[in-house]
C-alpha positions as CSV (number, residue, x, y, z in Angstrom):
1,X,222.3,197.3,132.9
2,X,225.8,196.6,134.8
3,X,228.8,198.6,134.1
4,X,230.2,195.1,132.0
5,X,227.2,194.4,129.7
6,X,227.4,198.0,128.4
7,X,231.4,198.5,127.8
8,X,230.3,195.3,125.8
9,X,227.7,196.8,123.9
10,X,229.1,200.1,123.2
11,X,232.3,198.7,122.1
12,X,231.0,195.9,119.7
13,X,228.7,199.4,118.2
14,X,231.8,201.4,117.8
15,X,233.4,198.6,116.2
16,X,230.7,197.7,114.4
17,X,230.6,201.5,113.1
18,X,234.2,201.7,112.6
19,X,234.3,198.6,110.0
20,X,232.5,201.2,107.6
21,X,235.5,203.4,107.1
22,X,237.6,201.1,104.9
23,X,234.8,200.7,102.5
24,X,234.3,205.0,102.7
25,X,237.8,205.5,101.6
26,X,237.7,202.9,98.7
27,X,235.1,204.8,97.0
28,X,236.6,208.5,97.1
29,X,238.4,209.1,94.3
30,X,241.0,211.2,95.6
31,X,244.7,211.1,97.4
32,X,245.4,209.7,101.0
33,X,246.3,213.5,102.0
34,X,243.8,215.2,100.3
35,X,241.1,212.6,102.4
36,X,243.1,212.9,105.6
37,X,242.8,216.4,105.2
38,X,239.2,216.9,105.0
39,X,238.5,214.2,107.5
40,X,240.8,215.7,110.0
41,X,238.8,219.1,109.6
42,X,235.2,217.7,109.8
43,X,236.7,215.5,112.7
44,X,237.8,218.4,114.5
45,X,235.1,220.7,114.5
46,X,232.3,217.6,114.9
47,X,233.9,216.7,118.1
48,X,235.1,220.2,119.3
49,X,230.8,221.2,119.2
50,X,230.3,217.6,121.2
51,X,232.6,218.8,124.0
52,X,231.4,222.0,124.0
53,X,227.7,220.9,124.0
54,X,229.0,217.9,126.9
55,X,231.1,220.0,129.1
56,X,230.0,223.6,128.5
57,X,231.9,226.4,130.3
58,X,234.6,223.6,131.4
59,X,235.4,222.3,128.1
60,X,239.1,223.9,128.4
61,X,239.3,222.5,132.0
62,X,238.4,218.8,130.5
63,X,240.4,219.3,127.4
64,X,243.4,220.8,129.7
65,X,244.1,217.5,131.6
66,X,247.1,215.4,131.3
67,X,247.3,218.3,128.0
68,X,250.8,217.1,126.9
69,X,249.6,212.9,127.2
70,X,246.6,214.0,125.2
71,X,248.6,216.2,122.3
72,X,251.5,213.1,122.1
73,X,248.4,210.6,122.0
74,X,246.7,213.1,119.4
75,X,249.9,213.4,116.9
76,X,250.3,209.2,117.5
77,X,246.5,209.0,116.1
78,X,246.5,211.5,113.5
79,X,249.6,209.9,112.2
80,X,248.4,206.5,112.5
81,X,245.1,207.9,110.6
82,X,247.2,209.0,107.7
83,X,248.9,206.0,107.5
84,X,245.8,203.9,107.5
85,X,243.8,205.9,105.0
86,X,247.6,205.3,103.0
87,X,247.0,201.6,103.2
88,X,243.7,201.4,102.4
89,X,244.2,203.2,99.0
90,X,247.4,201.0,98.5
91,X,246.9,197.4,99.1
92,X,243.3,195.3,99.9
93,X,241.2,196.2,103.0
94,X,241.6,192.5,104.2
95,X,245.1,192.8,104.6
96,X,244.8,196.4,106.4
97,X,242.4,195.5,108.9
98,X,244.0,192.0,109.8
99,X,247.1,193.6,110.4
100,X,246.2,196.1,112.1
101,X,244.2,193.4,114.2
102,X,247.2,192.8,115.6
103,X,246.9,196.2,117.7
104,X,246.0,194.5,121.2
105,X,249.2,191.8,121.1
106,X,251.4,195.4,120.1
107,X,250.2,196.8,122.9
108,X,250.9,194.0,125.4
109,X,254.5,194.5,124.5
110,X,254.3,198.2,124.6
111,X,253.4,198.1,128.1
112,X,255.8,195.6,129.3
113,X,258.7,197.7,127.1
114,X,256.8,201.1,128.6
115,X,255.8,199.9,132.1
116,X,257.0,196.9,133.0
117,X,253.7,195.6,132.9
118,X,253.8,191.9,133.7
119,X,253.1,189.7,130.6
120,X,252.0,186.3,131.1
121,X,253.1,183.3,128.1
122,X,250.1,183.5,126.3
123,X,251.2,186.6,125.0
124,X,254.7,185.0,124.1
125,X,252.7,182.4,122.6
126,X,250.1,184.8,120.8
127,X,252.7,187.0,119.3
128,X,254.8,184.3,118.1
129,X,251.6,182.9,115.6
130,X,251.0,186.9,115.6
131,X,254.0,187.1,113.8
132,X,253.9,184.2,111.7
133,X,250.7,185.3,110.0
134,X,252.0,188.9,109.3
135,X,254.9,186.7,107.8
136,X,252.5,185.0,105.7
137,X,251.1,188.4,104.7
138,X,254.4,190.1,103.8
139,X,255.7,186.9,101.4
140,X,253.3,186.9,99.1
141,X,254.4,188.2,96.0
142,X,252.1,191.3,95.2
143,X,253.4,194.8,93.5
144,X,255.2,197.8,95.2
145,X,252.4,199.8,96.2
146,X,250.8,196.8,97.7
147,X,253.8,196.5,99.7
148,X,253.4,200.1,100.9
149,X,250.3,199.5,101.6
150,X,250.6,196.4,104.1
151,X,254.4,198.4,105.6
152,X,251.6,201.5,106.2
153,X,249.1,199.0,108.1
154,X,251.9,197.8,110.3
155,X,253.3,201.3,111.2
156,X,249.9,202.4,111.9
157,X,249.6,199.4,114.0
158,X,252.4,200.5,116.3
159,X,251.0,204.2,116.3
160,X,247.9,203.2,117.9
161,X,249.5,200.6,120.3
162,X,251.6,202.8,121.6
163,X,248.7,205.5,122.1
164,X,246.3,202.9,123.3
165,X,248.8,201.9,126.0
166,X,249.4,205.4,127.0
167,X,245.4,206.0,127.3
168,X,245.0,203.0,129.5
169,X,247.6,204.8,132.2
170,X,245.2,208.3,131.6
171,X,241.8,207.3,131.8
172,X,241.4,211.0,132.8
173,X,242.2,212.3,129.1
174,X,238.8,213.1,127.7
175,X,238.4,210.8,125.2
176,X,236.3,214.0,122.8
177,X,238.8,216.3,123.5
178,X,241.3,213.5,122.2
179,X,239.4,212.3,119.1
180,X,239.4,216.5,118.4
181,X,242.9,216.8,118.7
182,X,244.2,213.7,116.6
183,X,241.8,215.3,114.0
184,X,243.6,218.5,114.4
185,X,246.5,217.0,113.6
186,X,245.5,214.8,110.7
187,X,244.6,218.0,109.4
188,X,247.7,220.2,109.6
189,X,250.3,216.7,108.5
190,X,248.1,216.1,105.7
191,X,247.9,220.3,104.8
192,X,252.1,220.4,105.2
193,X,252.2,217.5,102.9
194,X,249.5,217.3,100.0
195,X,250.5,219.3,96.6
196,X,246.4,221.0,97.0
197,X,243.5,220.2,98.8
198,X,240.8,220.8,95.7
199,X,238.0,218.2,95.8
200,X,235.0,217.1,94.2
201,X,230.7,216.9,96.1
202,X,231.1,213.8,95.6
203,X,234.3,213.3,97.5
204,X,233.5,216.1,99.8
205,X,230.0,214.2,100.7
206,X,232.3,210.7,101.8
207,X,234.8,212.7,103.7
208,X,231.8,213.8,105.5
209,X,230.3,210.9,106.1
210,X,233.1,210.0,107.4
211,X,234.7,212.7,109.4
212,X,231.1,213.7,110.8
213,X,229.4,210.8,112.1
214,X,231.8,207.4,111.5
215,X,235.2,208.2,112.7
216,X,234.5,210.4,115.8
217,X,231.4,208.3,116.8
218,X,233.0,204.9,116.4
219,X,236.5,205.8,117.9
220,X,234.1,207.9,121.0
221,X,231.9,204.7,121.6
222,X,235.4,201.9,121.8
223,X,237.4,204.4,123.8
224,X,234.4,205.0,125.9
225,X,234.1,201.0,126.1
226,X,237.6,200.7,128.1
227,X,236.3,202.6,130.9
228,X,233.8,199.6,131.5
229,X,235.4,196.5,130.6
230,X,239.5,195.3,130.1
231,X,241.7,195.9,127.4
232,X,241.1,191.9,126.4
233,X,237.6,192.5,126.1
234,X,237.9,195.4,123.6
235,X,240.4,193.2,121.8
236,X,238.1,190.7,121.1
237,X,235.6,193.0,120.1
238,X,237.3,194.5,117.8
239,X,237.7,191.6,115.2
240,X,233.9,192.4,114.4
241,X,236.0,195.1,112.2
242,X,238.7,193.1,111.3
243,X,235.8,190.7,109.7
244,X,233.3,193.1,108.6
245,X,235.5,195.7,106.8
246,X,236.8,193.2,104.1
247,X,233.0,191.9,104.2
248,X,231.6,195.8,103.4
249,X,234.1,196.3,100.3
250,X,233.3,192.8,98.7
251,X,229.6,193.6,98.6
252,X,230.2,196.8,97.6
253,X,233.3,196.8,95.4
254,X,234.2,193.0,94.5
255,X,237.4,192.7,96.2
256,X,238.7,189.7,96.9
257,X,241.5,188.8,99.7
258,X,244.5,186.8,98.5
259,X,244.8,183.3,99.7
260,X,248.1,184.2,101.6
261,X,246.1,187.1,103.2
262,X,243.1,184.1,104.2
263,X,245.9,181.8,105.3
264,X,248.0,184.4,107.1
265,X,244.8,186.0,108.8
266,X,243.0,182.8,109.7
267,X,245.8,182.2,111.7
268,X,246.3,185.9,113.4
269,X,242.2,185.7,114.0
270,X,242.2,182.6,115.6
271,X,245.3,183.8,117.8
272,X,243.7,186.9,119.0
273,X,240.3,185.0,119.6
274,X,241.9,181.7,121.7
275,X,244.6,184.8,123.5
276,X,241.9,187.0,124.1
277,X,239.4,184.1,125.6
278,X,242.1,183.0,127.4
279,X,242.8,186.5,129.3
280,X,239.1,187.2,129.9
281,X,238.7,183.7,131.8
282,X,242.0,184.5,133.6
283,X,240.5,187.7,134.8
């Protein structure tokens, strides 16, 4: 198996995996902080044990490199987890994940902003239908916390563009010793902030779920992916979440996108498809 076929395989897994989370937080019962809390804990000490059984004696060597990138990339994803979990308990799952679909065009601009990277005019072109189906998204005439929910997708969005371009520069950071750190850190924001952390088995049981196997081995496998194939790649990958999440929740749960959320992601799915086809063939 070439270096290629298996960036593609462990990516479309992690994403794959990582579609399961939306339809985890939709069943707890309890408050974005209180979830983020646990989550960041379990998180934490799941991934800490795999870098300790990995690495061994030089888990604080691997965990020590590019230490300051890492801990600013950790506090962009623990932030960005927050957020997310926010949304999801705010506004429909189909909205949250098509936005936040949007994380590969966000970080094309990010690294020409950041590094001058060159950007070619499909991403001109991308982001302009980009933004007119997050336009689409944001009219339609839903309540507050809906709102919220979709102004909490789109900040989240930018939090893990920015760390995302950051990560492709450090391809040193050990990407365990990250996933630990940003679950540190949704931890001690969500601790600072919630009014009390008491929860329910049942609620404890979904946190784990998540915090245990879902989170760290889905974000693990797609940030393990970018050491084998390009950041267009794992973009396209990724919309097996953006399709599957919504997919997992109406099965489970009955809920139903809102024809300005089909409209306005039809048109952001097909973007990232044709832009991401487009930069693989280029390559």
């Amino acid at each position: 198996m070439n270096n290629n076929t298996k960036g593609l395989m462990i990516t479309s897994l992690g994403a794959f995996i990582m579609s399961l989370e939306s339809l985890f937080i939709k069943l707890s019962t309890i408050s974005p902080l209180v979830f983020s809390f646990y989550l960041g804990i379990f998180m934490f000490f799941s991934m800490i044990a795999t870098l300790l059984v990995k690495e061994g004696k030089n888990s604080i060597k691997v965990a020590s490199v590019s230490f300051s990138i890492l801990l600013f990339c950790a506090t962009l994803m623990g932030s960005s987890n927050i957020l997310f979990i926010a949304a999801i308990k705010t506004t429909t799952v189909a909205n949250v994940v098509i936005i936040f679909g949007t994380t590969a065009l966000f970080s094309a601009l990010f690294a020409y902003l950041f590094y001058k990277e060159r950007v070619g005019k499909n991403i001109f072109y991308a982001s302009f239908f980009m933004f007119i189906g997050l336009f689409v998204i944001f009219s339609e005439k839903i309540e507050l916390s809906g709102l919220k929910g979709n102004i909490y997708a789109l900040i989240c969005t930018i939090f893990f563009s920015i760390a995302f371009v950051l990560l492709t520069r450090y391809k040193d950071i050990s990407r365990i010793a990250l996933t630990a750190a940003s679950g540190l850190v949704l931890a001690v924001i969500a601790f600072l902030m919630a009014e009390n952390i008491v929860i329910n088995f049942y609620n404890l049981f979904l946190v784990a779920g998540m915090g245990l196997l879902i989170t760290p081995i889905s974000r693990t496998m797609i940030s393990n992916g970018t050491k084998y194939i390009n950041a267009s790649e794992v973009s396209l990958l990724m919309i097996i979440e953006t399709i599957m999440a919504p997919i997992w929740v109406w099965l489970f749960l009955n809920e139903m996108a809102s024809t300005n959320t089909f409209i306005g992601g039809a048109i952001i799915l097909v973007t990232l498809i044709v832009n991401s086809i487009y930069s693989i063939r280029k390559n």
